[in-house]
C-alpha positions as CSV (number, residue, x, y, z in Angstrom):
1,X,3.0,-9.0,31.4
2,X,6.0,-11.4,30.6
3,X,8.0,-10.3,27.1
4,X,6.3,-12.8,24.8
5,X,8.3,-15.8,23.8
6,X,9.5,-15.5,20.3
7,X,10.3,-19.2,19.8
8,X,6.9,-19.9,20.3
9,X,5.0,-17.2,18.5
10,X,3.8,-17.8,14.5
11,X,4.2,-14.6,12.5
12,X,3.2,-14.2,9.0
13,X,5.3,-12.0,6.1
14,X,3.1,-11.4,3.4
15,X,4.3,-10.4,0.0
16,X,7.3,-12.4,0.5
17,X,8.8,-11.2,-3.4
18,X,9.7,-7.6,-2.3
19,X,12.5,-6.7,-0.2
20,X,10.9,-5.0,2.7
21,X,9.4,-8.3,3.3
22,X,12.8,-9.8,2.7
23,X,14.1,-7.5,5.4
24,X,11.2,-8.0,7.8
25,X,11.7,-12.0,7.3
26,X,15.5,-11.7,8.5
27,X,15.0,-9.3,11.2
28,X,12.0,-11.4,12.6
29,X,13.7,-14.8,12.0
30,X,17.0,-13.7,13.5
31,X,15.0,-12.5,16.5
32,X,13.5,-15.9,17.0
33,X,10.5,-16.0,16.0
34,X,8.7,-18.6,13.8
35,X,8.3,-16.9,10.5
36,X,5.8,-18.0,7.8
37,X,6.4,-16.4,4.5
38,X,3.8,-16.3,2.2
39,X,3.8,-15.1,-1.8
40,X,1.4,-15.6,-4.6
41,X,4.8,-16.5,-6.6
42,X,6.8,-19.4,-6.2
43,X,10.0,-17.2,-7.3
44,X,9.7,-14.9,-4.4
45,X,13.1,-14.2,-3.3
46,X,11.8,-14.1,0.5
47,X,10.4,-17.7,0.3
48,X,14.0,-19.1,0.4
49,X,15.6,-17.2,3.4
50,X,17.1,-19.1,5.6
51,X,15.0,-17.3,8.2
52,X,11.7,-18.7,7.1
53,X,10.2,-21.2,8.8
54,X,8.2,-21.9,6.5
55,X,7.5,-20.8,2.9
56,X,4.0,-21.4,0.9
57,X,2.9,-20.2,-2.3
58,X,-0.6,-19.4,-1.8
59,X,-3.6,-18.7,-4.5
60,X,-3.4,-15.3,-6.1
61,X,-6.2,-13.2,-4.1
62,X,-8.4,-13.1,-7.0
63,X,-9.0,-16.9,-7.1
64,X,-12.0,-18.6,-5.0
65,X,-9.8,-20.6,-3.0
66,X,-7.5,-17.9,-1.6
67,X,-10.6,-17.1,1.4
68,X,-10.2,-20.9,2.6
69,X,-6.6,-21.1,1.9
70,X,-6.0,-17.8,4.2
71,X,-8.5,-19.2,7.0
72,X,-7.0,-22.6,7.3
73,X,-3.4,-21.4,7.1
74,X,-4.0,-18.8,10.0
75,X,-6.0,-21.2,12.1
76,X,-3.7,-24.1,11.7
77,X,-0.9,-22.7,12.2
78,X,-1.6,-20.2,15.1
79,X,-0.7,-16.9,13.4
80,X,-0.5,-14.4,15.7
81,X,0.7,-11.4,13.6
82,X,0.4,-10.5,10.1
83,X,2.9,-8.0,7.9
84,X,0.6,-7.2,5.2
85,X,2.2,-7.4,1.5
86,X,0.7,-8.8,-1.8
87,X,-3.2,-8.2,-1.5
88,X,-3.2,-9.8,2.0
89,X,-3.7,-6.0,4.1
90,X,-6.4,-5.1,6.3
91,X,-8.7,-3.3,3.5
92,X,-8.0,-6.0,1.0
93,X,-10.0,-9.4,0.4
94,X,-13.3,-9.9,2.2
95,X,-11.5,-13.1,4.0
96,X,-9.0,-11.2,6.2
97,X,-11.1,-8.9,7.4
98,X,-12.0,-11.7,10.7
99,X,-7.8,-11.1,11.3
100,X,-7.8,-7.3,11.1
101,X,-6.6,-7.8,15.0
102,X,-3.7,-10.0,13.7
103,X,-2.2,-7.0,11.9
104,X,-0.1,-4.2,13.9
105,X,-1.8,-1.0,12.3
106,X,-4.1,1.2,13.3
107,X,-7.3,-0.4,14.0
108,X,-9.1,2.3,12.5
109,X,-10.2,2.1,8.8
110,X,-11.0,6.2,9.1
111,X,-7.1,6.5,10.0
112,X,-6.2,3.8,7.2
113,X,-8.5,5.7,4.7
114,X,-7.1,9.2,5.3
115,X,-3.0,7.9,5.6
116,X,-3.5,7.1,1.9
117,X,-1.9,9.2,-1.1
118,X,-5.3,11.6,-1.0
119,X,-6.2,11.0,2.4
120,X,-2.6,12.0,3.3
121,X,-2.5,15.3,1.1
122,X,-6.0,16.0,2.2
123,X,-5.6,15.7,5.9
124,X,-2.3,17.9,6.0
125,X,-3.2,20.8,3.7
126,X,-6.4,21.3,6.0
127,X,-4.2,21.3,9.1
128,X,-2.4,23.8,10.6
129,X,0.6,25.9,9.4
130,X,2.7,22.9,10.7
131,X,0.9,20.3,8.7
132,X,0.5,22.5,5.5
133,X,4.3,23.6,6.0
134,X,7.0,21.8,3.6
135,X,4.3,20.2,0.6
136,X,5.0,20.3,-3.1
137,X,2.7,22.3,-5.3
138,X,-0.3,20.3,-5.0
139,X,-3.7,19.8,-6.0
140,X,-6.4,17.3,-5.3
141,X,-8.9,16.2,-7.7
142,X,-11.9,14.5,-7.2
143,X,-12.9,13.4,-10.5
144,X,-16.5,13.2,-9.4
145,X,-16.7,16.9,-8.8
146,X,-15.2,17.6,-12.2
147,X,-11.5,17.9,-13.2
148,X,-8.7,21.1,-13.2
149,X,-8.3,23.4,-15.8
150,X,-5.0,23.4,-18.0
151,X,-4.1,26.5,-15.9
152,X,-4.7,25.3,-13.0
153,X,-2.1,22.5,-13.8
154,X,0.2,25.1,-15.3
155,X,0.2,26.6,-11.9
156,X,2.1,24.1,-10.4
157,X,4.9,23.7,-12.5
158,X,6.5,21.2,-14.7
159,X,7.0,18.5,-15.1
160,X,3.7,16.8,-13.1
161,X,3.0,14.0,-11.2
162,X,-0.1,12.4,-11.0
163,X,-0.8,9.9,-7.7
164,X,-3.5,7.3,-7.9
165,X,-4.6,5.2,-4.7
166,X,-5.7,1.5,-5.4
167,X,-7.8,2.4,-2.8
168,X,-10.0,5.0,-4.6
169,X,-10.0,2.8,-7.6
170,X,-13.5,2.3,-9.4
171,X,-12.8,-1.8,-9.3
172,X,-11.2,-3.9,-7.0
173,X,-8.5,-4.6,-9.2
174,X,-7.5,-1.3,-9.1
175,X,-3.5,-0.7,-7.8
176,X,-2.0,3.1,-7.0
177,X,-0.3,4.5,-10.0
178,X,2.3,7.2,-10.8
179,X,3.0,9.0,-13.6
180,X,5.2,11.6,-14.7
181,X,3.5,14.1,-17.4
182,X,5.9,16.9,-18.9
183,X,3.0,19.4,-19.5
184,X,-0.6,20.4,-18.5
185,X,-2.4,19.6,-21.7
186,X,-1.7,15.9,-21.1
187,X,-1.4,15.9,-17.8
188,X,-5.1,16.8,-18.3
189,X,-5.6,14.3,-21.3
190,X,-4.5,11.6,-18.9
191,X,-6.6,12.7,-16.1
192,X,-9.9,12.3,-18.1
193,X,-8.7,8.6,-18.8
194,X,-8.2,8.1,-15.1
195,X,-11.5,9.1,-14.2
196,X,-12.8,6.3,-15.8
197,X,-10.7,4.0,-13.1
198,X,-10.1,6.2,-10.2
199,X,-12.4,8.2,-7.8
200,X,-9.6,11.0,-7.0
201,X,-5.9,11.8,-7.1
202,X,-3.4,13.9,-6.4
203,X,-1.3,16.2,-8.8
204,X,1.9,17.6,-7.7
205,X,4.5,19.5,-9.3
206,X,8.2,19.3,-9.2
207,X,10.3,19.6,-6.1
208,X,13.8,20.1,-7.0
209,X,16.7,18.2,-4.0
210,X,17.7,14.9,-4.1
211,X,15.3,11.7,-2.2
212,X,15.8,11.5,1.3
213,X,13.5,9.0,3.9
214,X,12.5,9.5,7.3
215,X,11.2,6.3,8.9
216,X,9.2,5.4,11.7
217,X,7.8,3.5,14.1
218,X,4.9,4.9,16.2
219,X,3.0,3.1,18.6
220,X,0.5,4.7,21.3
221,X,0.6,8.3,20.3
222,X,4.9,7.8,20.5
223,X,7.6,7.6,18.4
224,X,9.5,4.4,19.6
225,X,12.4,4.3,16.6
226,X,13.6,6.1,14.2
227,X,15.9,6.3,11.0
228,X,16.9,8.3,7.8
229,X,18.9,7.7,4.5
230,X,19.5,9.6,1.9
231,X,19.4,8.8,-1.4
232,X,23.5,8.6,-3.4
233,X,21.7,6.5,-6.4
234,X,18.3,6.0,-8.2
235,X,17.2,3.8,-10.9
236,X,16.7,5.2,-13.2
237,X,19.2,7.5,-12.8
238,X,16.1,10.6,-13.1
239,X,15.2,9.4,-9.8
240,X,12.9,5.9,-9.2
241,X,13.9,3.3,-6.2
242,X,17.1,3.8,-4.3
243,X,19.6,1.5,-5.3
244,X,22.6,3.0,-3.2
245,X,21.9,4.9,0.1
246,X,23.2,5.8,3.0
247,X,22.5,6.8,6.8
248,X,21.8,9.9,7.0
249,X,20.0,12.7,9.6
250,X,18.4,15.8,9.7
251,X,16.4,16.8,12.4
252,X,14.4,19.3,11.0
253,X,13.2,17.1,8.6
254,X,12.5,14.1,11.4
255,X,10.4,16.8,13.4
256,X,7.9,18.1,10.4
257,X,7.6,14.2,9.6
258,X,6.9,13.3,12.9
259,X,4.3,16.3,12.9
260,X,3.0,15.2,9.8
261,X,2.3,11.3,11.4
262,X,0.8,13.2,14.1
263,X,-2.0,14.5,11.8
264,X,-2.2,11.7,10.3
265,X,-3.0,9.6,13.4
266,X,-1.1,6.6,12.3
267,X,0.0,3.3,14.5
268,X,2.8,1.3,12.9
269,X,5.5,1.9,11.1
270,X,6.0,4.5,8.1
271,X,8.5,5.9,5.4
272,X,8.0,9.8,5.1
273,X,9.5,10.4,1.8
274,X,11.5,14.0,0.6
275,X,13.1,15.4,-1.6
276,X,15.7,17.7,0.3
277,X,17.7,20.9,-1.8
278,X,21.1,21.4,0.0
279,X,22.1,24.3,-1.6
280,X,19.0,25.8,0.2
281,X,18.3,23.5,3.1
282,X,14.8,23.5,1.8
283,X,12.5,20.2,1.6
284,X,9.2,19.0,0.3
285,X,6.9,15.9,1.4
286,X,6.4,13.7,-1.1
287,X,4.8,11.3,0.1
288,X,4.1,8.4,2.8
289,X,4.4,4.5,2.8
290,X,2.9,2.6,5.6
291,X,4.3,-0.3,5.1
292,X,8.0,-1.9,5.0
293,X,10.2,0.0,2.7
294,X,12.7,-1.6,0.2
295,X,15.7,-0.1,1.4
296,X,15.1,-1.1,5.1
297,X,18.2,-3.4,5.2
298,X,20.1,-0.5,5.9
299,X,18.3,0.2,9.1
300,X,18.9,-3.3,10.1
301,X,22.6,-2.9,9.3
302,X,22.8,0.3,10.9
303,X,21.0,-1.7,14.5
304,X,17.5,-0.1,13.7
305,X,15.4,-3.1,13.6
306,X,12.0,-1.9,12.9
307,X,10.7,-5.1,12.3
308,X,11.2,-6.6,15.6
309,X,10.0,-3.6,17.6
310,X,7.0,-4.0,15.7
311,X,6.6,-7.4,16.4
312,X,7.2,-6.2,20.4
313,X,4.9,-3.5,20.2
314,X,2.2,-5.7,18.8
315,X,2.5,-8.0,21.5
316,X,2.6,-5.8,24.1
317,X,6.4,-5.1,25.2
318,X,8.3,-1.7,25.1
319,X,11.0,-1.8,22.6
320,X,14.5,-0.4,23.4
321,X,15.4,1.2,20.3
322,X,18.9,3.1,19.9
323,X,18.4,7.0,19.5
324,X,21.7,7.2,17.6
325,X,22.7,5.5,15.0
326,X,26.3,5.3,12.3
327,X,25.8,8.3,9.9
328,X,27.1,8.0,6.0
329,X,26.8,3.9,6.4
330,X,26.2,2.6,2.9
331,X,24.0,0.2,1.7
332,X,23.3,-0.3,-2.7
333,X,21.5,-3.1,-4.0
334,X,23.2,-4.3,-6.9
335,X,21.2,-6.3,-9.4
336,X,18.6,-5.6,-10.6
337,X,18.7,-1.4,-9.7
338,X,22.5,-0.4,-9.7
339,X,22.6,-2.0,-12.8
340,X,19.5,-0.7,-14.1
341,X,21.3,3.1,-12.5
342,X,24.4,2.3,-14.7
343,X,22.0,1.7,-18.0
344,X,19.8,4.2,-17.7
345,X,23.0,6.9,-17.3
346,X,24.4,5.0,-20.4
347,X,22.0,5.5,-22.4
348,X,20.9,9.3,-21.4
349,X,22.3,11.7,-24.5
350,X,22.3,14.6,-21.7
351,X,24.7,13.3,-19.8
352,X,28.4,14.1,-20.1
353,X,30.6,11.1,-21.0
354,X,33.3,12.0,-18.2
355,X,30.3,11.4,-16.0
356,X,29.4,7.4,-17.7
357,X,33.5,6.8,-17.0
358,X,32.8,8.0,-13.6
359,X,30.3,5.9,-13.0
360,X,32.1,2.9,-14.3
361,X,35.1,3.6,-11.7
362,X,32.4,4.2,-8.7
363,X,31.1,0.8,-9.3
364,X,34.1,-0.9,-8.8
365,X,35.0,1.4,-5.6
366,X,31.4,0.4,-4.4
367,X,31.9,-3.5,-5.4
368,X,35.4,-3.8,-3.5
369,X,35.1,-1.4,-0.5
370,X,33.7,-4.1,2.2
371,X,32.5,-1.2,4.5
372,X,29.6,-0.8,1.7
373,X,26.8,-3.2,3.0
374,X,24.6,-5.1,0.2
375,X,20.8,-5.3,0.5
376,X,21.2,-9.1,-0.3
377,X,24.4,-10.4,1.3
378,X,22.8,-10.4,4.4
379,X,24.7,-12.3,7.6
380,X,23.4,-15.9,7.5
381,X,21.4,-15.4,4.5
382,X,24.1,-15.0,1.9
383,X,22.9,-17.3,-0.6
384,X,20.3,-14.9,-2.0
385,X,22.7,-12.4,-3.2
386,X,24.4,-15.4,-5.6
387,X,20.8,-17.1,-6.4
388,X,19.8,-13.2,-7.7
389,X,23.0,-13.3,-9.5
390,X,22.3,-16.6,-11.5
391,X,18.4,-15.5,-12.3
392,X,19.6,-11.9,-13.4
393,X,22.4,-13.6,-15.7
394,X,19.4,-16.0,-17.0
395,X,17.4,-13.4,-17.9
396,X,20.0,-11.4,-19.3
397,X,20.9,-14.0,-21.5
């Protein structure tokens, strides 16, 4: 078969207002293909890349006309591949399901079901040793076969996390949820409420380390790229999205994720998320994204374009992914989360005030060292890093 023409071939970004679709946009528009990207908001930062095509706003998936709105877009337009983001995904509305072909996942809801926060958990700890090796203190609940006992949560430490899946949700408004709990009595308060919404979740107690991300993409039974970071800076500061990372490898880790897709069954392409301890060399799964991550401008920068392999493997080609890549390249995105990193150690009483100054005199290292690459100030596409500028110093004042 002939490699497909991209000039030629329609793609759809969903969710066009996060940044993996931001990333997916670029790599997929500097690649040459036509790229439609698509957002329920008009003040999605992805709808004015200067690698769109074209932009629309569409009807929030709730209302009655997003079915027709979705069918005639697709239709008129010729879209041959869809990236799923903002309620437009394979096991969303009723009116994608004739386009399930259109996205490049697995085909098979039983694999979709089971790569979910659950399904995931579930899956590995009734693998083998491999698949149950490296997992936090976990437990699954299914709230219809009652909940945990207060020492059963004990058990696993503090503080908790509790892990909802929108798609075990009791309505179809449901989203997936996280929340942190500092003890067992209301960890288990808050479980009762979540019955009410949710069909099961996943408690897990803390793994100590700092966040590091294996990512994927696997296609036919193969991995055919791959790429970690590890995290320098979250926000908040406690840990939350990575607002300053860096290239990074380990291969143990990359081989007990890629055993851990392997279980899994999953086609496409995936963020394996750890928390890593280097005094020990020890790590914990956390958990898995099957979609495009927000930090994957740094695997673009670093030559890993995920996004265009996809679009190859979807259409048939072999992608020639590099099996090296630069290690310690850095990447931050500034406004909104180094700045929300910056507040958040500000206004933390526990931390020492040599460390605040520090942080001040990092930011301007970061700011003026042009090795450090900028989620936003992307080649070609420049103007988004000064158009987030002006709406975060609108909204600031």
């Amino acid at each position: 078969m002939p490699p497909r023409d991209p000039a030629t071939t329609n793609v759809m970004v969903a969710g066009a207002q996060s940044m993996g679709a931001l990333g997916a946009i670029r790599s997929l528009g500097r690649a040459g293909y036509r790229v439609h990207a698509v957002s329920p908001t008009e003040r999605a930062i992805g709808l004015h890349s200067n690698f769109a095509t074209r932009h629309e706003v569409h009807p929030p998936v709730t209302a009655p006309t997003f079915g027709p709105w979705l069918t005639d877009y697709i239709d008129s337009h010729k879209i041959e591949m869809i990236l799923p983001g903002g309620g437009i995904a394979p096991e969303g509305h009723p009116a994608v399901a004739p386009f399930g072909n259109l996205f490049p996942v697995s085909q098979d809801s039983t694999v979709r079901r089971r790569s979910s926060k659950y399904g995931l958990f579930d899956r590995l700890m009734s693998g083998e040793a491999q698949h149950k090796a490296n997992l936090p203190p976990t437990l699954l609940v299914d709230f219809d076969q009652g909940l945990p006992s207060a020492s059963d949560l004990a058990a696993l430490g503090r503080p908790l996390f509790i892990k909802c899946d929108g798609l075990f949700a009791r309505s179809d408004d449901g989203d997936d949820r996280v929340l942190r709990l500092e003890d067992p009595e209301t960890a288990l308060a808050r479980l009762k409420e979540l019955g009410e919404s949710y069909s099961k979740a996943v408690v897990q107690g803390f793994a100590p380390g700092v966040g590091v991300g294996a990512f994927f993409l696997r296609w036919n039974d193969r991995i055919r790229a791959r790429f970690m970071h590890r995290r320098l800076h979250e926000m908040p500061h406690t840990g939350g999205a990575s607002s300053l990372r860096e290239s990074w490898r380990h291969e143990a880790i990359l081989k007990d994720a890629e055993a851990k897709l392997d279980r899994a069954g999953w086609q496409g392409v995936a963020m394996v998320e750890y928390r890593w301890d280097p005094a020990s060399d020890s790590f914990s799964l956390m958990e898995m994204n099957l979609r495009f991550w927000g930090s994957l401008h740094l695997a673009l920068y670093a030559g890993i374009d995920f996004p265009k392999y996809l679009a190859q493997c979807h259409f048939g080609e072999t992608p020639q992914a590099p099996e090296s890549y630069p290690i310690g390249l850095k990447c931050r995105n500034t406004v909104p989360f180094e700045f929300g990193y910056l507040v958040s150690l500000w206004r933390d009483g526990n931390v020492a005030f040599s460390r605040k100054l520090y942080s001040l005199l990092e930011a301007g290292i970061l700011t003026l060292d042009p090795r450090v690459k900028n989620d936003l100030f992307f080649p070609g596409d420049r103007g988004l890093y000064w158009r987030r500028w002006m709406q975060f110093i609108r909204h600031r004042n």
